[in-house]
Each structure stands twice: as C-alpha cells, then as structure tokens.
TORPA-4810 file (N, C-alpha, C, O; in nm, 3 decimals):
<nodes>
NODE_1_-0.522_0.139_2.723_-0.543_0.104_2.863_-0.419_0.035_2.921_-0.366_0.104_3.008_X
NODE_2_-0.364_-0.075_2.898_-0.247_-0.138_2.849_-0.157_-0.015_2.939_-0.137_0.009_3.058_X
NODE_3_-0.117_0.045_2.807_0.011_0.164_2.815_-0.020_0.245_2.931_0.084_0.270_2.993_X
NODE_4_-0.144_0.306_2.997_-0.186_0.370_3.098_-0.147_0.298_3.213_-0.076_0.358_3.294_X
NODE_5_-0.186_0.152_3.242_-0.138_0.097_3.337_0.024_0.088_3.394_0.067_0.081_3.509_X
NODE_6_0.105_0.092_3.243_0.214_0.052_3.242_0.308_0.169_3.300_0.409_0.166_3.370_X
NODE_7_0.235_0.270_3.245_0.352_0.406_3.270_0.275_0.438_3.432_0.353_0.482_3.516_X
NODE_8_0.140_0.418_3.475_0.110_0.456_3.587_0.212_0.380_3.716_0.285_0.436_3.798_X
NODE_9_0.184_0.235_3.693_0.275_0.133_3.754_0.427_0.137_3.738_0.500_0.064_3.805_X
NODE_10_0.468_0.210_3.661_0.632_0.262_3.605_0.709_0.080_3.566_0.810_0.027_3.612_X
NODE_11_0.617_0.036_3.475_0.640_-0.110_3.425_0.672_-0.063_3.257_0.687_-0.156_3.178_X
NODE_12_0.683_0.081_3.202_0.668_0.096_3.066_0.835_0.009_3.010_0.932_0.084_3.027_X
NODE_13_0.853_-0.064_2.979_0.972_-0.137_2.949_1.047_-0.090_2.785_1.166_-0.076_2.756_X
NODE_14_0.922_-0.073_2.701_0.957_-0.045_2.538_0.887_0.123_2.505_0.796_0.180_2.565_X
NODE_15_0.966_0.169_2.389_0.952_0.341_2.364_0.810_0.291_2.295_0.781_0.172_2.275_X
NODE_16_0.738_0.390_2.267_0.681_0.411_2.168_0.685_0.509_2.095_0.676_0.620_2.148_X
NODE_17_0.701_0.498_1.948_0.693_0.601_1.865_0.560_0.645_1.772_0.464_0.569_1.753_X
NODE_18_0.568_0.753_1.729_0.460_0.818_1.674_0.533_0.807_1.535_0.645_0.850_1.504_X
NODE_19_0.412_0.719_1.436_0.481_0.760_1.336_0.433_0.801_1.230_0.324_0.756_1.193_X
NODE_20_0.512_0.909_1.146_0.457_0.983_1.100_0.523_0.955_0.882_0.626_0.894_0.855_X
NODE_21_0.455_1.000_0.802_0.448_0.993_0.652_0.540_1.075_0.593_0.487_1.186_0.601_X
NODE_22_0.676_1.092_0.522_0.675_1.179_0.428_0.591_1.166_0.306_0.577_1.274_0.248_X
NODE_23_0.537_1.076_0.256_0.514_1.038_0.136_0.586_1.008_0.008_0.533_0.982_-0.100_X
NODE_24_0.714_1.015_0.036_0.840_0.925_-0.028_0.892_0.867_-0.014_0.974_0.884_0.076_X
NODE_25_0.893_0.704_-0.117_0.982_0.650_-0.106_1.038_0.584_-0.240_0.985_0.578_-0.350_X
NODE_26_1.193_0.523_-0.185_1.251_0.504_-0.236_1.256_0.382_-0.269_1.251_0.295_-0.182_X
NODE_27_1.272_0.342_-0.443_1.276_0.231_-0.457_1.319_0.160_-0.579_1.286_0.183_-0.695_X
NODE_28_1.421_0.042_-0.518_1.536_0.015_-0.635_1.456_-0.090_-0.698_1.397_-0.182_-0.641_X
NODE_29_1.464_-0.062_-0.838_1.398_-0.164_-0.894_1.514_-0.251_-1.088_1.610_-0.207_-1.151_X
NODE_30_1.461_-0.331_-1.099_1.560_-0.399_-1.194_1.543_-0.245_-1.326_1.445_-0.171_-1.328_X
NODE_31_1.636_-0.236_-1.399_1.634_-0.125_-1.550_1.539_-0.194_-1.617_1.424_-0.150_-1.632_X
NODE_32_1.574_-0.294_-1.658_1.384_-0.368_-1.738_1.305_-0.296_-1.671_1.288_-0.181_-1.711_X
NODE_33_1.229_-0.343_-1.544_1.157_-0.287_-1.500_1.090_-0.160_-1.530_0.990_-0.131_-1.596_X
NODE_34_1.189_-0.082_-1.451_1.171_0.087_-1.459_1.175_0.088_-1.617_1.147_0.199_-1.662_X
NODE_35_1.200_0.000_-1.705_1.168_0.086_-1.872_1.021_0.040_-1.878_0.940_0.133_-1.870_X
NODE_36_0.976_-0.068_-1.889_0.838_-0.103_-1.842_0.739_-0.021_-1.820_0.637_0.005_-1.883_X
NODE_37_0.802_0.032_-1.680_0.665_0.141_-1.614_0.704_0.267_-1.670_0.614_0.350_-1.673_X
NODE_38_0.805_0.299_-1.710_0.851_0.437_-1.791_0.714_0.420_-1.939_0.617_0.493_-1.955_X
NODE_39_0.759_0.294_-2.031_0.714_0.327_-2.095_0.492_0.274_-2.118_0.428_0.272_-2.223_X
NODE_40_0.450_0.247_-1.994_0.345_0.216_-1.958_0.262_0.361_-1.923_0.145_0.381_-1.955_X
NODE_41_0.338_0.445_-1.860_0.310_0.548_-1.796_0.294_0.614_-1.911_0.178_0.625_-1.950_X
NODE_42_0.411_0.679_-2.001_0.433_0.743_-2.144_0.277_0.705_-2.230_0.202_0.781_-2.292_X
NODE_43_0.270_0.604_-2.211_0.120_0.553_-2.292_0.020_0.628_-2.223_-0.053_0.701_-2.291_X
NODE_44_0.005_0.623_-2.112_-0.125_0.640_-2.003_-0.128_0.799_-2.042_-0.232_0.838_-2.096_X
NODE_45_-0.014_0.903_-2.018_-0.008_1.034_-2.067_0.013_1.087_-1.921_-0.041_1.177_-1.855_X
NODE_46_0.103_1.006_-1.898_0.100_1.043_-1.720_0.243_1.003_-1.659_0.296_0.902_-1.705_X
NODE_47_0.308_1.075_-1.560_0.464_1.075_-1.514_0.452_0.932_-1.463_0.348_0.877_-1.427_X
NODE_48_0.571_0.880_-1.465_0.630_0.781_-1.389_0.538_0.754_-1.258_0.459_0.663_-1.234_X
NODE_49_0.573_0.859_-1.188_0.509_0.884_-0.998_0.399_0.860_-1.017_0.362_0.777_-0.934_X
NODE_50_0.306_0.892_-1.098_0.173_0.898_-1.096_0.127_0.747_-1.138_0.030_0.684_-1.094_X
NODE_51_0.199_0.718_-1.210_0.144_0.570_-1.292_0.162_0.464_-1.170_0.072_0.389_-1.131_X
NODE_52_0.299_0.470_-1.112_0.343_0.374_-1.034_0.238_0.389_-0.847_0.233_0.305_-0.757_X
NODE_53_0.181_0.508_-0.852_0.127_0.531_-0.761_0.014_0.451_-0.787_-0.006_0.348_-0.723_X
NODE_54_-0.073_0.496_-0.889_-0.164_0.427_-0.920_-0.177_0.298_-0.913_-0.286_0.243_-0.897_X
NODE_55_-0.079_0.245_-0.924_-0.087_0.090_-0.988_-0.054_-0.002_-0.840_-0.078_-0.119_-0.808_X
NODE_56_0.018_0.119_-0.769_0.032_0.048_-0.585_-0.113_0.090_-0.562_-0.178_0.001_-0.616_X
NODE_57_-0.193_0.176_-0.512_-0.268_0.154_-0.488_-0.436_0.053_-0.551_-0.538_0.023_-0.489_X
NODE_58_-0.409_0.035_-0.645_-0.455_-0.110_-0.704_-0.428_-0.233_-0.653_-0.516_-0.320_-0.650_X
NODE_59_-0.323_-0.251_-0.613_-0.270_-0.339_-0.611_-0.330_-0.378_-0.412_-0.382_-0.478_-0.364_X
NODE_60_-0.301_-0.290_-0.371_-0.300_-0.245_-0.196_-0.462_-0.273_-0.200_-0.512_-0.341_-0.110_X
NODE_61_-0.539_-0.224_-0.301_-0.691_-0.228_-0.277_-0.742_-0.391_-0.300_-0.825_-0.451_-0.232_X
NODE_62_-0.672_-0.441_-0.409_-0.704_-0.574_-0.418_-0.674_-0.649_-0.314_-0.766_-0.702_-0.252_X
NODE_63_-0.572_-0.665_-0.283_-0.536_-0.738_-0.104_-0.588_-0.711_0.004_-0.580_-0.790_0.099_X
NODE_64_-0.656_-0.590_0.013_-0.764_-0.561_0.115_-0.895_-0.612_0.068_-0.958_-0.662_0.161_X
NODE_65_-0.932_-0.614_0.000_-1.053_-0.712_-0.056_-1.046_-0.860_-0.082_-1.135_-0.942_-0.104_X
NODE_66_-0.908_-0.872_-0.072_-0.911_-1.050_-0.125_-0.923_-1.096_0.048_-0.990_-1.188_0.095_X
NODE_67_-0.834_-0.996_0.119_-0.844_-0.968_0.299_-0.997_-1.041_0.353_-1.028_-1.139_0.420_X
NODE_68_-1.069_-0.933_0.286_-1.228_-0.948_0.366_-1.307_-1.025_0.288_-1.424_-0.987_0.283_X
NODE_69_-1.280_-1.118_0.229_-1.353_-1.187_0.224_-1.419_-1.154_0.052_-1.505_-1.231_0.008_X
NODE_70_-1.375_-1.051_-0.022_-1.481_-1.022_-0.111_-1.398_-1.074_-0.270_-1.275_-1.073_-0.275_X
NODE_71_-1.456_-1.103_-0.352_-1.339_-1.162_-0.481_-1.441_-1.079_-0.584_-1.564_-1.088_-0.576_X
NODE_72_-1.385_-1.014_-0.660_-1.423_-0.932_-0.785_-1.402_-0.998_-0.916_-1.290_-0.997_-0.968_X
NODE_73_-1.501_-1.054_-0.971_-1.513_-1.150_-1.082_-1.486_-1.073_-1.217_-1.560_-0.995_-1.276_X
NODE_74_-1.324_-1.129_-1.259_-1.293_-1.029_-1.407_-1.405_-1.099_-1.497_-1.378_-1.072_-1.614_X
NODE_75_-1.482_-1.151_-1.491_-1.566_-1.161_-1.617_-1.689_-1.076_-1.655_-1.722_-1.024_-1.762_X
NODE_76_-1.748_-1.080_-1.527_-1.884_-0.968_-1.519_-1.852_-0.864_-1.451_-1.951_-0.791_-1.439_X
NODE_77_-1.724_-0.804_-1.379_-1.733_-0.685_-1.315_-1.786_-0.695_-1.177_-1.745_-0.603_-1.105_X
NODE_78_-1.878_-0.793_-1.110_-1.932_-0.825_-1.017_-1.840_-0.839_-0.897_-1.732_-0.896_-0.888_X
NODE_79_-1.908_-0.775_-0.812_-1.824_-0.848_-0.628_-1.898_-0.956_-0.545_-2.014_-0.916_-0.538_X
NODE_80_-1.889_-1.062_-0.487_-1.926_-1.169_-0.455_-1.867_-1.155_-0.294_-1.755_-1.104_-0.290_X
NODE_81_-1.925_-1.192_-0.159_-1.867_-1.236_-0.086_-1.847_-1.385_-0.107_-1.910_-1.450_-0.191_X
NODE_82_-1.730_-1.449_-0.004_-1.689_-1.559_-0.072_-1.758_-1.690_0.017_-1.739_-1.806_-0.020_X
</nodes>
C-alpha cells in the first residue's frame, strides 16, 4: 500500500529489487574445519554439500524455534512452549 502511494504520488525515492535464489553459496571456511565436515560427512555416507546442507538447515530450524517461543528438551525429546 506504502509503495502504491509512493509511485502514484511520484514520492518513490529508493529501487526495489526482486530477489531471487541461485542456491549457491560460497563459503570460506578455516582447513580444520572443512576436514571436520569432510570427514563427518565420509561417516554419514554422504557428500560434503549434502552433510553441510543438512546441518544448516538444523541449525536455521533450531533458531526459528528458539524464535517462537518453543525449547525442545534433549532429555525426553519433548517440545514445551516456554
């Protein structure tokens, strides 16, 4: 509504962009490290990409839940609001 007013009134001051995913990225990380998830992944039976994907989206899911309010108890498996 905002942006409608703005470009109707010719007040639009900033671009907007559309933005869009390749689904790659790039990312420098310490050689420890990358031997780490090299050899974490090697265990799992699964590439690099796949392990490290996995383990961001774990990671992304927990912070959206710690977000709303909900805490997942490592002892019983249980979710609790807080």
């Amino acid at each position: 509504m905002v942006i409608s007013f703005c470009v109707k009134f010719n007040h639009l001051h900033k671009t907007f962009y559309v933005l869009s995913y390749s689904g790659r990225i790039l990312v420098r990380a310490p050689k420890s490290l990358h031997r780490i998830l090299a050899e974490k992944a090697r265990e799992e039976g699964v590439s690099l990409n796949q392990y490290i994907v996995y383990q961001l989206s774990r990671a992304v899911s927990k912070t959206s839940e710690t977000n709303r309010g909900i805490i997942t108890s490592p002892h019983c498996g249980t979710t609790q609001e807080r």
